[in-house]
N, CA, C and O atoms as CSV, one atom per row, in Angstrom:
chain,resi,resn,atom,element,x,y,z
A,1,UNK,N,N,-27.213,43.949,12.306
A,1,UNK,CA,C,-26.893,42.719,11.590
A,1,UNK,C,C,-26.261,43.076,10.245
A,1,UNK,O,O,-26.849,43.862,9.502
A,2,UNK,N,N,-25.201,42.586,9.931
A,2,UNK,CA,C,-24.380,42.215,8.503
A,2,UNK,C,C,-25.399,41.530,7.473
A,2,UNK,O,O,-26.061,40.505,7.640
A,3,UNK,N,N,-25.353,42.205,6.590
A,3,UNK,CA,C,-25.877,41.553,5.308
A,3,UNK,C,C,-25.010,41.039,4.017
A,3,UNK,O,O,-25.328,40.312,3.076
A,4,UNK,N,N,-24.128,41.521,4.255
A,4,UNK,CA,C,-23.142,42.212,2.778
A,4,UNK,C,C,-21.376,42.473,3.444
A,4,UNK,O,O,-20.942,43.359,4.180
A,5,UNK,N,N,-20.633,41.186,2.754
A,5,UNK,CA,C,-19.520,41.996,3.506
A,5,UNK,C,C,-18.399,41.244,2.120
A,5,UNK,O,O,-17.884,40.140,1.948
A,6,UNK,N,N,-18.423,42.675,1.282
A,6,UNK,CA,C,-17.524,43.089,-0.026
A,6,UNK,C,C,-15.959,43.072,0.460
A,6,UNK,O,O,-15.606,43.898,1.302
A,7,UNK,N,N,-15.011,42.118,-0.079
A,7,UNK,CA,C,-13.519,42.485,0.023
A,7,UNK,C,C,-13.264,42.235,-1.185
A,7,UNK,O,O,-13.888,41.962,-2.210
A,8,UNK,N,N,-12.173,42.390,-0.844
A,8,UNK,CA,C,-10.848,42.044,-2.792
A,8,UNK,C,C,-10.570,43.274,-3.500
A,8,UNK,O,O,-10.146,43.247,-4.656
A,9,UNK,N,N,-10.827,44.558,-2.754
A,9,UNK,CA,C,-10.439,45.963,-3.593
A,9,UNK,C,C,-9.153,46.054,-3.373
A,9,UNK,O,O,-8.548,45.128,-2.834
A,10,UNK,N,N,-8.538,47.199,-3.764
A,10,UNK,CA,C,-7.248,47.298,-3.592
A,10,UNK,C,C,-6.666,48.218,-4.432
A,10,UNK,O,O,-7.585,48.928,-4.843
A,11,UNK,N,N,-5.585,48.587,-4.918
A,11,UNK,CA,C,-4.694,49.696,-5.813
A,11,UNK,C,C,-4.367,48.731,-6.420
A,11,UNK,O,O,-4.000,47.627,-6.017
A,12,UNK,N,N,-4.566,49.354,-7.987
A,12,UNK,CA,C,-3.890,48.744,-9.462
A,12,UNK,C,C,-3.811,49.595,-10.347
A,12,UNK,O,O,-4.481,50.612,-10.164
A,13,UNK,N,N,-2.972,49.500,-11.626
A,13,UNK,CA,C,-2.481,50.368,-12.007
A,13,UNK,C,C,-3.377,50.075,-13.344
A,13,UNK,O,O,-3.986,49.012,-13.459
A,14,UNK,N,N,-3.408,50.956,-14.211
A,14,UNK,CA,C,-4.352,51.056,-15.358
A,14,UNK,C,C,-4.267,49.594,-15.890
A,14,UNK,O,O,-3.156,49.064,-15.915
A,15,UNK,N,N,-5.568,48.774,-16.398
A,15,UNK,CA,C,-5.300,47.346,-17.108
A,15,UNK,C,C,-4.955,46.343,-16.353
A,15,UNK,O,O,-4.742,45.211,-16.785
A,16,UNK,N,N,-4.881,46.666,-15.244
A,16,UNK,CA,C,-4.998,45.416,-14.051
A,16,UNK,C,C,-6.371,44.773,-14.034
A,16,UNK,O,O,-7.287,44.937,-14.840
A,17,UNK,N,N,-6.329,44.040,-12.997
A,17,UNK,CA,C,-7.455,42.930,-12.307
A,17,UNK,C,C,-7.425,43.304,-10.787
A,17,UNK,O,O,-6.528,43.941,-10.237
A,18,UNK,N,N,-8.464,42.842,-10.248
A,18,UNK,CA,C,-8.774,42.468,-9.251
A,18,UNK,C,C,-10.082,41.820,-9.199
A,18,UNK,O,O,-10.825,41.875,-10.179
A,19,UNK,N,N,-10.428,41.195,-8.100
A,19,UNK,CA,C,-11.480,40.000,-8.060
A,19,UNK,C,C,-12.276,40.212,-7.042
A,19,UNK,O,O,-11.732,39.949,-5.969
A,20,UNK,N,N,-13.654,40.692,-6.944
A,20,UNK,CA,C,-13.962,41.075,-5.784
A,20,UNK,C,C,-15.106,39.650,-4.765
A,20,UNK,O,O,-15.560,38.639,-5.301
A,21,UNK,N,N,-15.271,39.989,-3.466
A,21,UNK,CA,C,-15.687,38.733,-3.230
A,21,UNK,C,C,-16.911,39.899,-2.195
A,21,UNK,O,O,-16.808,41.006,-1.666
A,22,UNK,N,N,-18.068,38.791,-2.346
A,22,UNK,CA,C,-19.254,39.489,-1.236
A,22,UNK,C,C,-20.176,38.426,-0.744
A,22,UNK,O,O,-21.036,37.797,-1.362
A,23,UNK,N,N,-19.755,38.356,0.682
A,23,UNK,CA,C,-20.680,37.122,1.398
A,23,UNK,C,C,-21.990,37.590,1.636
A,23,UNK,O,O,-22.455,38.672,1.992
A,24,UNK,N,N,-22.301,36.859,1.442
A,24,UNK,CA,C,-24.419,37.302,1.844
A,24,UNK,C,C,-24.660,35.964,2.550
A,24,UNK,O,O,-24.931,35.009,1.822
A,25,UNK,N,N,-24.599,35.777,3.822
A,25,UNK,CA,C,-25.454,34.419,4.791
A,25,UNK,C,C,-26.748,34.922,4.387
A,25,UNK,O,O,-27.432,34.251,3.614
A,26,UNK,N,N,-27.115,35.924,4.786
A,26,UNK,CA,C,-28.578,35.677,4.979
A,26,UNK,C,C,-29.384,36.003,4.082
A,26,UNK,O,O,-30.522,36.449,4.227
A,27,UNK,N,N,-28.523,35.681,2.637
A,27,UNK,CA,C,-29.617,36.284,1.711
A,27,UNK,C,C,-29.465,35.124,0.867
A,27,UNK,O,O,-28.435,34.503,0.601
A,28,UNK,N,N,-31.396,34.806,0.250
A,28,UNK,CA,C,-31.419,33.532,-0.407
A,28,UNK,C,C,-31.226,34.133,-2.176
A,28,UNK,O,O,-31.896,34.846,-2.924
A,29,UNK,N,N,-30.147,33.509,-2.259
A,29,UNK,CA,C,-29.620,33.753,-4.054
A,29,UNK,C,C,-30.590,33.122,-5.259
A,29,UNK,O,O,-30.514,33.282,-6.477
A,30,UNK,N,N,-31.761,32.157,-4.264
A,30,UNK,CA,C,-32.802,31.176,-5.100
A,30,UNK,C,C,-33.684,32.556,-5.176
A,30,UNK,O,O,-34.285,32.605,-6.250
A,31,UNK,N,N,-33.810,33.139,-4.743
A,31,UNK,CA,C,-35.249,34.287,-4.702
A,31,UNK,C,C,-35.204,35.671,-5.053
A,31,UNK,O,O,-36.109,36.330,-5.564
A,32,UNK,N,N,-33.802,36.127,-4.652
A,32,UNK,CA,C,-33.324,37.578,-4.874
A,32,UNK,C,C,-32.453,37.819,-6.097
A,32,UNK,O,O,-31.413,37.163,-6.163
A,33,UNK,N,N,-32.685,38.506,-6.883
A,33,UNK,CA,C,-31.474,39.107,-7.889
A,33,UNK,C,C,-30.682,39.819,-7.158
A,33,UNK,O,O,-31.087,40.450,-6.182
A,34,UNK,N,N,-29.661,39.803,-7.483
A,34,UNK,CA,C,-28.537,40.400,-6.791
A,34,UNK,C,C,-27.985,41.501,-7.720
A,34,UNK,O,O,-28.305,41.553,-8.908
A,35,UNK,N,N,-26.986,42.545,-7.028
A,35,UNK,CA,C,-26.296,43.621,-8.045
A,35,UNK,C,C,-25.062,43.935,-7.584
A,35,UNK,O,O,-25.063,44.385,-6.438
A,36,UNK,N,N,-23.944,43.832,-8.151
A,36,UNK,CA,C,-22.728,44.790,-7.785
A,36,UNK,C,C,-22.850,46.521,-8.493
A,36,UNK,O,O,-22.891,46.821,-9.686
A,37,UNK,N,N,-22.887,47.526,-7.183
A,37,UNK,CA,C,-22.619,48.634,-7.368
A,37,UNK,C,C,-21.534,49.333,-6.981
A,37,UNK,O,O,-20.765,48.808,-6.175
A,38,UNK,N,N,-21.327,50.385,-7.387
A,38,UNK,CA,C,-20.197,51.192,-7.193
A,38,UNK,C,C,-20.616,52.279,-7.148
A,38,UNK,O,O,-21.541,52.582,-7.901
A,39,UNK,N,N,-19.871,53.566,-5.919
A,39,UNK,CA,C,-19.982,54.470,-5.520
A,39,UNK,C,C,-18.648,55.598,-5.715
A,39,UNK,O,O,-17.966,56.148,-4.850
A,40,UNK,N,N,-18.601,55.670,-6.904
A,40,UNK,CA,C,-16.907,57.180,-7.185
A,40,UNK,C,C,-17.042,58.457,-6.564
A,40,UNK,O,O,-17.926,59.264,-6.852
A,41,UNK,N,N,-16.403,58.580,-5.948
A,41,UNK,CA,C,-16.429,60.229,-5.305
A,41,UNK,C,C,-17.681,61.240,-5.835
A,41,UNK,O,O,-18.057,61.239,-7.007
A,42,UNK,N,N,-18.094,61.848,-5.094
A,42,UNK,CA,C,-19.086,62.921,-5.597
A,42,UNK,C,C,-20.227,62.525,-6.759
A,42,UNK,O,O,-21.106,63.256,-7.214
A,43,UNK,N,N,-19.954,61.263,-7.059
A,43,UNK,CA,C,-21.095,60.440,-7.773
A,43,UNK,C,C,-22.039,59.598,-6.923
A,43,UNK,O,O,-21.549,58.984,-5.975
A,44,UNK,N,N,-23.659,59.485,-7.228
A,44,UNK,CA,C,-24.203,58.821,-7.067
A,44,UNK,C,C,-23.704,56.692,-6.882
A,44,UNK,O,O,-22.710,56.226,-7.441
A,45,UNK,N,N,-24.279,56.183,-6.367
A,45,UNK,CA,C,-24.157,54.982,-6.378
A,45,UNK,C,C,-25.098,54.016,-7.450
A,45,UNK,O,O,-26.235,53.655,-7.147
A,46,UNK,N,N,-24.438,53.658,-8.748
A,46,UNK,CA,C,-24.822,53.321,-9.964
A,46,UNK,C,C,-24.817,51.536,-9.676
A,46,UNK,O,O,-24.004,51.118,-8.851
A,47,UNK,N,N,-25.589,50.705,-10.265
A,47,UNK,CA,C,-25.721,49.675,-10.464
A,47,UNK,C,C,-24.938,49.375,-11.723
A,47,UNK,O,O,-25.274,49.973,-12.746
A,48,UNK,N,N,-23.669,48.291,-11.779
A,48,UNK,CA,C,-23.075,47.955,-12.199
A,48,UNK,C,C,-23.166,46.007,-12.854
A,48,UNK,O,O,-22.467,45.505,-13.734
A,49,UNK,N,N,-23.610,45.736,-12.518
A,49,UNK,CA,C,-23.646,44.641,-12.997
A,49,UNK,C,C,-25.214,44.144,-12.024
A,49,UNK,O,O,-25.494,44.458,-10.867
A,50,UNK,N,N,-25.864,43.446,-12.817
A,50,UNK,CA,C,-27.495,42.782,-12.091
A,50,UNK,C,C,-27.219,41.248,-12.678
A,50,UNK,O,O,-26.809,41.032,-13.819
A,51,UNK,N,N,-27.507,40.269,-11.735
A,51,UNK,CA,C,-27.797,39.041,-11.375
A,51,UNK,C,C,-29.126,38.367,-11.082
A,51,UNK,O,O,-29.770,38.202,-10.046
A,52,UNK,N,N,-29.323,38.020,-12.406
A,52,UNK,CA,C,-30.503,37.112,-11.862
A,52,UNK,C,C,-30.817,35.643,-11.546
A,52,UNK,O,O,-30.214,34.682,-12.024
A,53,UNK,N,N,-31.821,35.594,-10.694
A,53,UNK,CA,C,-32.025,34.004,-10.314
A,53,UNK,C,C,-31.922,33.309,-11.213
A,53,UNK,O,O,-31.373,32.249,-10.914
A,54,UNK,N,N,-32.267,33.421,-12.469
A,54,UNK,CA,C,-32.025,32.348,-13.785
A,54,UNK,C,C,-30.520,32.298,-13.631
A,54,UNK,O,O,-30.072,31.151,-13.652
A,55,UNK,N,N,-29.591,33.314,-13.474
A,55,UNK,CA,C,-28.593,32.804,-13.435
A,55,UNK,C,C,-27.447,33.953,-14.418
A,55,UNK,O,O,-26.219,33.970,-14.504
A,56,UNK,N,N,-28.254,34.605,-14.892
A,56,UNK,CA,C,-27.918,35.520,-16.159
A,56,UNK,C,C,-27.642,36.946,-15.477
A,56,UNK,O,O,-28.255,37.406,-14.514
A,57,UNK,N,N,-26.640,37.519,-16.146
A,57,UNK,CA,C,-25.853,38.609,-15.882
A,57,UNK,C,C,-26.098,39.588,-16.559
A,57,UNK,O,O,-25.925,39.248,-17.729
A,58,UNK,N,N,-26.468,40.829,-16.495
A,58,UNK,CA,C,-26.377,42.327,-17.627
A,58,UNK,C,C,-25.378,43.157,-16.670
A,58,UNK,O,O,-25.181,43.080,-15.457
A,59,UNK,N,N,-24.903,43.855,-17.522
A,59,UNK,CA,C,-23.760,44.614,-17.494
A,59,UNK,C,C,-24.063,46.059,-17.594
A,59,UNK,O,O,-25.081,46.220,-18.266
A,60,UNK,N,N,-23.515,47.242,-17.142
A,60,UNK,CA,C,-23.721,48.418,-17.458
A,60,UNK,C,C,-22.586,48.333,-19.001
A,60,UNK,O,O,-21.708,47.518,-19.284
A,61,UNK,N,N,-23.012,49.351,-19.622
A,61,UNK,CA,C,-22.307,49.172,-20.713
A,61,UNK,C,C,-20.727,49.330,-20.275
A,61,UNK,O,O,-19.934,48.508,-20.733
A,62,UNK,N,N,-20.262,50.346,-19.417
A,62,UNK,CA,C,-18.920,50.851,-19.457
A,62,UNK,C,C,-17.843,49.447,-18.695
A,62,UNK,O,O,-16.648,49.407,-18.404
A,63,UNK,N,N,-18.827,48.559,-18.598
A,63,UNK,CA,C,-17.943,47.292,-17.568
A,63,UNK,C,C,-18.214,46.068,-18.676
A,63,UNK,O,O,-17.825,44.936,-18.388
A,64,UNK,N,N,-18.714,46.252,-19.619
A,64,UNK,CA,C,-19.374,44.643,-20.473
A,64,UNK,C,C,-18.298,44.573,-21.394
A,64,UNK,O,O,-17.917,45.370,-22.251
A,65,UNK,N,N,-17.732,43.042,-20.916
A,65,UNK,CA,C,-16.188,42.489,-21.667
A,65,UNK,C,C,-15.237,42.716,-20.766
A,65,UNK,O,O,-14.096,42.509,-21.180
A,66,UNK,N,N,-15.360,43.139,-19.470
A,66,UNK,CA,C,-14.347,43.274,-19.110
A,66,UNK,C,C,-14.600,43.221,-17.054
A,66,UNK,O,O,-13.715,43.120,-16.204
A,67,UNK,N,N,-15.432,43.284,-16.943
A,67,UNK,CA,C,-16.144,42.777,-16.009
A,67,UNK,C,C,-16.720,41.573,-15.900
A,67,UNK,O,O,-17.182,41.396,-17.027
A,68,UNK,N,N,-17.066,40.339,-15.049
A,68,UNK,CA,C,-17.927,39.165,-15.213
A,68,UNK,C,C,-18.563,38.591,-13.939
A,68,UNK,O,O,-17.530,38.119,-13.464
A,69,UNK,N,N,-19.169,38.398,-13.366
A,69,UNK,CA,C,-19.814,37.881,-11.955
A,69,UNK,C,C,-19.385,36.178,-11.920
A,69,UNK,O,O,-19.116,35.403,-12.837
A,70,UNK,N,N,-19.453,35.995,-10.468
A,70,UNK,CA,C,-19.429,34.548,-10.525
A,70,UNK,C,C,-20.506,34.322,-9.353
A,70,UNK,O,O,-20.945,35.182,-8.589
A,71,UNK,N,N,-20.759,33.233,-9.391
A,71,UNK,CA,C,-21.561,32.905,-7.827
A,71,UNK,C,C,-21.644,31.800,-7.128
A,71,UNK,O,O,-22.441,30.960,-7.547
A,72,UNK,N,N,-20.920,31.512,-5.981
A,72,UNK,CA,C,-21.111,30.292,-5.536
A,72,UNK,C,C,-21.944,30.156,-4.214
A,72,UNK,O,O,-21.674,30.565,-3.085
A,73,UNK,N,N,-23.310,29.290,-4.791
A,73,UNK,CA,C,-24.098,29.195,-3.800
A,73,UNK,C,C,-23.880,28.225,-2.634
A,73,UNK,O,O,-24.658,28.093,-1.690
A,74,UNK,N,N,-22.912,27.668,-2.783
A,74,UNK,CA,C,-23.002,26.311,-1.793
A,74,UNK,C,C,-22.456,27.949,-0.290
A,74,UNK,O,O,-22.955,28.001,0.834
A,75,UNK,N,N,-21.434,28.940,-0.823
A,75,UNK,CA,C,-21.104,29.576,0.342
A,75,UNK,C,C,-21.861,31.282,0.452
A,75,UNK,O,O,-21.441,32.228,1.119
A,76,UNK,N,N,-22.824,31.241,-0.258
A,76,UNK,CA,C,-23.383,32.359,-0.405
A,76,UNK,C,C,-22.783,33.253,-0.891
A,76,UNK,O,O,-23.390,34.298,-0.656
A,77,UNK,N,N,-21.427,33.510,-1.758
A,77,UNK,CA,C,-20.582,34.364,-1.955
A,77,UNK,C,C,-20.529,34.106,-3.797
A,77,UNK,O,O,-20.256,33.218,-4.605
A,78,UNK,N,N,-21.081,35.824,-3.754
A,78,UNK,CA,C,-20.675,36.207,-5.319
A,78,UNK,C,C,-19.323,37.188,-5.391
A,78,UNK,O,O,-18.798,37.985,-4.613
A,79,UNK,N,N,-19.013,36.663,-6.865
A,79,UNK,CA,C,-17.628,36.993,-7.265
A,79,UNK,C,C,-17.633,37.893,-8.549
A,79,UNK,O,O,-18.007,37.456,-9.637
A,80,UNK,N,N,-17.133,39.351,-8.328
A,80,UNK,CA,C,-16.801,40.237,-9.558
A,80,UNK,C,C,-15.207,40.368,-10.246
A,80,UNK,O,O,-14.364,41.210,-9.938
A,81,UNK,N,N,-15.089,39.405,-11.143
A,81,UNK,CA,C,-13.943,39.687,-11.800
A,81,UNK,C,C,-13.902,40.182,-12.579
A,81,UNK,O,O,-14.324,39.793,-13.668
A,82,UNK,N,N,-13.007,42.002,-12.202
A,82,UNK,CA,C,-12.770,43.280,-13.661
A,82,UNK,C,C,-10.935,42.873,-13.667
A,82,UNK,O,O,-9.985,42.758,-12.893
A,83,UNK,N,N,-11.346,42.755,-15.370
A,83,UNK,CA,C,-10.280,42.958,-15.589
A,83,UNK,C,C,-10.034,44.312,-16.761
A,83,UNK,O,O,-10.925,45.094,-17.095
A,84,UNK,N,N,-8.958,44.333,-17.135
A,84,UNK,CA,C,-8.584,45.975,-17.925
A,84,UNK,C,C,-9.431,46.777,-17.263
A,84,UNK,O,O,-10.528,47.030,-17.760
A,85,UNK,N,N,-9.015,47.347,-15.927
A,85,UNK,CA,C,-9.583,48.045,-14.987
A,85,UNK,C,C,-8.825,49.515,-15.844
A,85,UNK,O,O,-7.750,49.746,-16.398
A,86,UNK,N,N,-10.198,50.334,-15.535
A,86,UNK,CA,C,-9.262,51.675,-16.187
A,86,UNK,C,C,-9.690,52.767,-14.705
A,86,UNK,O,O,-10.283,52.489,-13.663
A,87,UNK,N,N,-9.047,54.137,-15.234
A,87,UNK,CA,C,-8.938,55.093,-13.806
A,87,UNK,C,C,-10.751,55.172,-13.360
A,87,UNK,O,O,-11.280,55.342,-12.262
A,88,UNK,N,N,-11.215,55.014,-14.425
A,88,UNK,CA,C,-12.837,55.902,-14.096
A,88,UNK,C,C,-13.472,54.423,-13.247
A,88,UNK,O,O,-14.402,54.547,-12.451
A,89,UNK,N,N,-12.985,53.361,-13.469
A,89,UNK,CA,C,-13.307,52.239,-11.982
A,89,UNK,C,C,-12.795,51.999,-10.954
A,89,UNK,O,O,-12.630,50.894,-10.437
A,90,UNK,N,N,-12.416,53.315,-10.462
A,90,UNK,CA,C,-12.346,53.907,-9.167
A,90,UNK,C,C,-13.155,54.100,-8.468
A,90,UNK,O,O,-13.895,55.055,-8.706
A,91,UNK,N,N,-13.391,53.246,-7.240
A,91,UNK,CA,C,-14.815,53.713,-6.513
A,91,UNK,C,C,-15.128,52.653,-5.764
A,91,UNK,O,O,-14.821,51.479,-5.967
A,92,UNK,N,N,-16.030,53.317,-4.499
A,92,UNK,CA,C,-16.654,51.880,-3.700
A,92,UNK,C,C,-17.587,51.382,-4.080
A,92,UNK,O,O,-18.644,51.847,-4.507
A,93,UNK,N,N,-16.956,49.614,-3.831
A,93,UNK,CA,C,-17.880,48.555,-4.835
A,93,UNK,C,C,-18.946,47.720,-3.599
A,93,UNK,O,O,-18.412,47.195,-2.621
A,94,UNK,N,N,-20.088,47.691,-3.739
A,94,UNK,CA,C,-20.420,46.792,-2.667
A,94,UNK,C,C,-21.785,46.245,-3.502
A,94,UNK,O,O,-22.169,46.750,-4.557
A,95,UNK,N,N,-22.356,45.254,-2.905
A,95,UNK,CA,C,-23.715,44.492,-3.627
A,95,UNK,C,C,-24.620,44.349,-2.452
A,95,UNK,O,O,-24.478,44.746,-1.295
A,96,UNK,N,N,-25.433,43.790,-2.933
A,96,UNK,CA,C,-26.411,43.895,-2.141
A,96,UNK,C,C,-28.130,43.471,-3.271
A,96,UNK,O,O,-28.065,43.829,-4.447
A,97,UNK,N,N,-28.861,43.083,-3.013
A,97,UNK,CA,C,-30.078,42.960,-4.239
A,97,UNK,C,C,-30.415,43.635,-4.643
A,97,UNK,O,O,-29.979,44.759,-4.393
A,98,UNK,N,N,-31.724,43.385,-5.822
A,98,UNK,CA,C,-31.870,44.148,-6.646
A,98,UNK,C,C,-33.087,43.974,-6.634
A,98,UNK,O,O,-33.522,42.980,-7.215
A,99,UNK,N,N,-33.723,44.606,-6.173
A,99,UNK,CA,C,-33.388,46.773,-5.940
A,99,UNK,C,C,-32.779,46.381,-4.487
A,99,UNK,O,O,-32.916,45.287,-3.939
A,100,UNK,N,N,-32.133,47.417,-4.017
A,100,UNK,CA,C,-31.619,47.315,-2.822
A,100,UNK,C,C,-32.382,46.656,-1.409
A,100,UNK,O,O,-33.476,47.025,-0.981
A,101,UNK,N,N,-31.643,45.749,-0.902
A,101,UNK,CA,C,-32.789,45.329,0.532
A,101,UNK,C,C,-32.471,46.500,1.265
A,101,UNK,O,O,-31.441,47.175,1.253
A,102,UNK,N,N,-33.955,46.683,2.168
A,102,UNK,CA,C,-34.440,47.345,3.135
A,102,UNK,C,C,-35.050,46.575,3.721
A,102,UNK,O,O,-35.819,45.752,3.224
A,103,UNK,N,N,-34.722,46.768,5.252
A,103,UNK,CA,C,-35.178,45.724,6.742
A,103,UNK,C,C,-35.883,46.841,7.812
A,103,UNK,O,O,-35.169,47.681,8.360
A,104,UNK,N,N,-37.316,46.781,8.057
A,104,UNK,CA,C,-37.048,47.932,8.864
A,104,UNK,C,C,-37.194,49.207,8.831
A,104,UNK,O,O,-37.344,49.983,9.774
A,105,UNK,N,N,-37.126,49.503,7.209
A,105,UNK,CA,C,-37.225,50.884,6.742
A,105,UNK,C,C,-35.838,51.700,6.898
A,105,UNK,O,O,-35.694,52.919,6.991
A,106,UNK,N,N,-34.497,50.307,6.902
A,106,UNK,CA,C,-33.163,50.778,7.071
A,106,UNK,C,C,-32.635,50.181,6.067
A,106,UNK,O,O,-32.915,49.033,5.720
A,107,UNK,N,N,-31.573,51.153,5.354
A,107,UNK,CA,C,-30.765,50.431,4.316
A,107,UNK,C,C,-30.009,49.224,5.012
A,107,UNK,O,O,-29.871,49.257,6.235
A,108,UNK,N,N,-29.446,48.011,4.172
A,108,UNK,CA,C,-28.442,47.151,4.419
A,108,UNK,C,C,-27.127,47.280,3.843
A,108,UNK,O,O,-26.292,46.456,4.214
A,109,UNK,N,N,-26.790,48.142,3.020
A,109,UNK,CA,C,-25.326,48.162,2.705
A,109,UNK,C,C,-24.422,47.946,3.630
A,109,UNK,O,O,-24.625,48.223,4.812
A,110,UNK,N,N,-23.070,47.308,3.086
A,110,UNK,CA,C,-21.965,47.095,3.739
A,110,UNK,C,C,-21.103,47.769,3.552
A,110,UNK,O,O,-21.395,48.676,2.773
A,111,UNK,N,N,-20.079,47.784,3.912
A,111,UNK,CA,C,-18.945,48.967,4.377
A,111,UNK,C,C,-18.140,48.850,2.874
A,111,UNK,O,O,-17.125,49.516,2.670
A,112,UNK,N,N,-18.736,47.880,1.793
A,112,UNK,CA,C,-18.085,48.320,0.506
A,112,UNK,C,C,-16.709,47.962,0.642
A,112,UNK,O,O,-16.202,47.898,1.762
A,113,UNK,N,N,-15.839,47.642,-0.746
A,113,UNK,CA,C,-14.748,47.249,-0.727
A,113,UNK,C,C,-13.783,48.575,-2.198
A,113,UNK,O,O,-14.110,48.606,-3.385
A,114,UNK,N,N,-12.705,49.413,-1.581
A,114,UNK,CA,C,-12.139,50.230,-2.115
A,114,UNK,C,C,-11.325,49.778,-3.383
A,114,UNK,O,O,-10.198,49.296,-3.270
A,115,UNK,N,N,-11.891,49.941,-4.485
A,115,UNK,CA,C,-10.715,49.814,-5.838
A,115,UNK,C,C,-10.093,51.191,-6.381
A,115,UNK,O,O,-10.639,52.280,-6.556
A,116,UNK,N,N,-9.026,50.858,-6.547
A,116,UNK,CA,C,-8.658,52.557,-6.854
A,116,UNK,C,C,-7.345,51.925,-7.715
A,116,UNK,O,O,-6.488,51.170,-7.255
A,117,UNK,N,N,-7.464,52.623,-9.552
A,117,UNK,CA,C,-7.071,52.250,-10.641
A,117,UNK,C,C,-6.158,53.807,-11.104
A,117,UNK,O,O,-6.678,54.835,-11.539
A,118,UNK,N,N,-4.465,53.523,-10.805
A,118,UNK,CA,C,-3.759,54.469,-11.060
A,118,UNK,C,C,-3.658,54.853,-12.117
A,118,UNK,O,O,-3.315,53.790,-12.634
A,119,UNK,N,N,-3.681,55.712,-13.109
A,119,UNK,CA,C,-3.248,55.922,-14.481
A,119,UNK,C,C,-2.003,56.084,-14.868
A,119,UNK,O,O,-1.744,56.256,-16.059
């Protein structure tokens, strides 16, 4: 089963945008905090932005001002808009809650959505 399915990555060139989009059906946005993370080559997978049920956003420092979440519950789909994307936000972006769901004693990640920021 799909939990998480991240699009809107893509190639941009230093100081661009892109807008990322991540459907969650089966996850209730009333109960779970949510997180956009990112995964850069040979790096760990860092939590990038956290969402909480109140509604309120924290930022890792290297994305705050220039990163922003959106969320629309009527379709279960949260929205990461980076803008002044620089090379080092390169990397696969995918969400999923916070702390990560586990079903099963199996991760749920999704196949992540590719941003890759030319210099």
């Amino acid at each position: 089963q799909v939990y998480f399915v991240e699009s809107g990555g893509g190639l941009v060139q230093t100081g661009g945008s892109l807008r990322l989009s991540c459907a969650a059906p089966e996850i209730s946005f009333r109960f779970n905090d949510l997180g956009w993370y990112r995964q850069a080559p040979g790096k760990q997978r860092e939590l990038v932005a956290r969402m909480y049920t109140g509604g309120s956003t924290n930022y890792v420092d290297s994305v705050k001002g220039r990163f922003t979440n959106s969320t629309d519950n009527a379709k279960n789909t949260v929205y990461l808009q980076m803008n002044s994307l620089k090379p080092e936000d390169t990397a696969v972006y995918y969400c999923n809650t916070d702390p990560p769901l586990r079903i099963n004693n199996r991760d749920t990640w999704g196949q992540g959505t590719q941003v890759t920021v030319s210099s």
